[in-house]
C-alpha positions as CSV (number, residue, x, y, z in Angstrom):
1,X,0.0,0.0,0.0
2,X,2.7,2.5,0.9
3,X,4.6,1.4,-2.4
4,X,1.6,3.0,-4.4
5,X,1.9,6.1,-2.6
6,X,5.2,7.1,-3.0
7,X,5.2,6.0,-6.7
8,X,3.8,9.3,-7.6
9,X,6.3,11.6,-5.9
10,X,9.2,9.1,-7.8
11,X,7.6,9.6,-11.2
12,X,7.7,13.3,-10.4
13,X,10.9,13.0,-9.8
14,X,11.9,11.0,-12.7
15,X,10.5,13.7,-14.9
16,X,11.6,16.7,-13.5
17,X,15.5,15.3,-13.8
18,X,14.7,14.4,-17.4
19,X,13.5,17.7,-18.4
20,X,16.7,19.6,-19.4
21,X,17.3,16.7,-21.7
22,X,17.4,17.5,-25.6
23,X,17.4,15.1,-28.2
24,X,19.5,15.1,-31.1
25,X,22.2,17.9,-32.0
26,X,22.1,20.9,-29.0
27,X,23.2,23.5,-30.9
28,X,20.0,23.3,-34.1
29,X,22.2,21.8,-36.8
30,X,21.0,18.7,-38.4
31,X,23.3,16.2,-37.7
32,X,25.7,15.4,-41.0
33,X,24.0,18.5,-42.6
34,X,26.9,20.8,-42.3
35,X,31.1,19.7,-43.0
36,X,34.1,21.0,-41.2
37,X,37.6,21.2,-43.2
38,X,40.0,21.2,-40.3
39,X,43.5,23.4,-41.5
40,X,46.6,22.2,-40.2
41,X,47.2,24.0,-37.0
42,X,50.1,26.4,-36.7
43,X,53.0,25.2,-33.5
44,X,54.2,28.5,-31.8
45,X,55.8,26.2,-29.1
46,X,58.9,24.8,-29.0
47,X,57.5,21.4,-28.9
48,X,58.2,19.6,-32.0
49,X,55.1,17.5,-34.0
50,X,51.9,18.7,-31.2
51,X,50.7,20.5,-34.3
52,X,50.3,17.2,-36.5
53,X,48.8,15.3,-33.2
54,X,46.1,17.9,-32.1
55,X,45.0,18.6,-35.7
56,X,44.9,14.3,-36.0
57,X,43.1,14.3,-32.9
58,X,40.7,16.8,-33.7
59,X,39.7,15.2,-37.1
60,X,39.2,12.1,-35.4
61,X,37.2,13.3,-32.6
62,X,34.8,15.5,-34.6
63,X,34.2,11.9,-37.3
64,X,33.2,10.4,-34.5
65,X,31.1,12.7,-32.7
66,X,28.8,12.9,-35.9
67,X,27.5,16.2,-36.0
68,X,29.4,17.8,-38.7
69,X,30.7,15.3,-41.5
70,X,34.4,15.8,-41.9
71,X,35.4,17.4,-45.3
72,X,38.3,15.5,-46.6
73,X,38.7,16.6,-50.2
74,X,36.6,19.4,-50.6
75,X,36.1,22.9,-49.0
76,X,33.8,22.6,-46.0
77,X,31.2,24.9,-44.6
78,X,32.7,25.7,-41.4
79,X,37.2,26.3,-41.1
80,X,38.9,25.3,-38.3
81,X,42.0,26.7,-38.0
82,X,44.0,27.1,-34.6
83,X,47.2,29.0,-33.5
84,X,49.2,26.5,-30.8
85,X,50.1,29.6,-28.2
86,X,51.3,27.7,-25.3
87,X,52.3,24.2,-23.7
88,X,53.2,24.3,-20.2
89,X,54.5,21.9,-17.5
90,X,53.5,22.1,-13.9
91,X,55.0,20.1,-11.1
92,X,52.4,18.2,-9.1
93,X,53.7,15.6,-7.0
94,X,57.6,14.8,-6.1
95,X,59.6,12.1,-5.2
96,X,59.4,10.4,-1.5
97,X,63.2,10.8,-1.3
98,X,63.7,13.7,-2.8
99,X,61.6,16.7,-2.3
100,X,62.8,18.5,-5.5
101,X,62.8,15.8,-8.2
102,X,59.3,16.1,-9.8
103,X,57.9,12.5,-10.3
104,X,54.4,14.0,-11.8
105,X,53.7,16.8,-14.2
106,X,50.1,18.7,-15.3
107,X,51.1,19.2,-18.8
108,X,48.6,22.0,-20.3
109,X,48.4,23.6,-23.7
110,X,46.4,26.7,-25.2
111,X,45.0,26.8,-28.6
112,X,43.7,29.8,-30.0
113,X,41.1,28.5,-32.6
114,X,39.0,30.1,-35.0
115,X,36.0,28.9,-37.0
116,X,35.3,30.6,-40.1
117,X,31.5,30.0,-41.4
118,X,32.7,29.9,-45.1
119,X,29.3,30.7,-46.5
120,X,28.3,34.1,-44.5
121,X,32.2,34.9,-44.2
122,X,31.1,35.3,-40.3
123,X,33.6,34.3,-37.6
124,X,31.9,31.8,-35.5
125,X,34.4,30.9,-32.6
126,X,37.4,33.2,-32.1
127,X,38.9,32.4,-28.5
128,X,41.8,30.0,-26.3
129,X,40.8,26.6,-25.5
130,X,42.6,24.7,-23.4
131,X,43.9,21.0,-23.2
132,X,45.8,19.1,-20.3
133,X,47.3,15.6,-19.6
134,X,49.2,14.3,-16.6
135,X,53.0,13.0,-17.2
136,X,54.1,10.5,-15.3
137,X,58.1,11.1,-14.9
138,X,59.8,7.4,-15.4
139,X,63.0,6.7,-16.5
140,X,63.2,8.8,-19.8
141,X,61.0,12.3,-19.0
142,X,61.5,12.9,-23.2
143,X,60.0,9.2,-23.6
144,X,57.4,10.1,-21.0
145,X,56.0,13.3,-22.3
146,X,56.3,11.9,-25.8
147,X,54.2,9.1,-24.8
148,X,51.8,11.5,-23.3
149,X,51.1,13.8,-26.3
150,X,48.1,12.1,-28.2
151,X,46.4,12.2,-24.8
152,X,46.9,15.8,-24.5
153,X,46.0,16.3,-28.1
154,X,42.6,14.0,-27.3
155,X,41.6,16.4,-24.6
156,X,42.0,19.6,-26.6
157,X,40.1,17.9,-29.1
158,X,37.2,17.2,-26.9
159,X,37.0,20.4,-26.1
160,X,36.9,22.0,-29.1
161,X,34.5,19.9,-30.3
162,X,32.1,20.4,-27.5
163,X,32.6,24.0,-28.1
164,X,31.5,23.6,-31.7
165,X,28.5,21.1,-31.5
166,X,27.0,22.8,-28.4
167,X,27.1,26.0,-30.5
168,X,28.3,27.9,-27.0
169,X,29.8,30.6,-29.8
């Protein structure tokens, strides 16, 4: 008996949490209606190839996601382009033995990117994004970070593609 009268304040419940949900694309865009070209990024750090793995990354992530389709061989509606501004390291946790030998580091990079609507010529997203991995330090700290790359380039990615399929621009 009690069952039946809580069951209406739970299917209250159940609704109200389900009402922000949308279905389908967020930002209005039929999904596969529109195509991104992706330009090769441009590496203002001194860290050699992070322009080839976040512009990889990025073409990968946003084929997957699905809302755009990913133009390959001809010009698509919407330019990505993207300035790589900064890649820093930040000590987070040191050795037991030695208090100044960093054994972890919070590896972060900034991306300036811009999205060009080709159509309208109107600049759709012009600010930094940000990207960041953790490095753990083992024997080889060039092997390490190396390693770590595509992982920082997968999280930029993400990023920038929730940026552009939420439409928050």
């Amino acid at each position: 008996m009690r069952v039946w009268k809580v069951f209406p304040i739970f299917f209250a419940l159940l609704l109200v949490g389900c009402a922000g949900y949308h279905l389908g694309s967020v930002n209005g865009d039929v999904a596969g209606e529109k195509s991104v070209q992706i330009m090769p990024f441009v590496n203002n750090t001194l860290q050699p190839r992070l322009n080839d793995d976040i512009t990889q990354a990025l073409r990968e992530r946003l084929q997957s996601d699905g809302t755009y389709r990913l133009a390959t061989s001809e010009s698509g509606d919407l330019i990505v382009s993207g300035v790589i501004r900064n890649y820093d390291r930040e000590g987070l946790g040191y050795l037991n033995q030695d208090s100044s030998t960093i054994q972890n580091y919070l590896v972060t990079v900034t991306v300036h990117v811009t999205v060009l609507d080709r159509v309208s010529g109107k600049l759709r997203l012009d600010r930094d994004v940000k990207g960041h991995t953790l490095v753990n330090v083992g024997l080889d700290f060039a092997s390490s970070e190396r390693q770590a790359a595509p992982l920082l380039a997968a999280n930029l990615a993400q990023n920038i593609t929730e940026l552009l399929t939420e439409g928050a621009w």
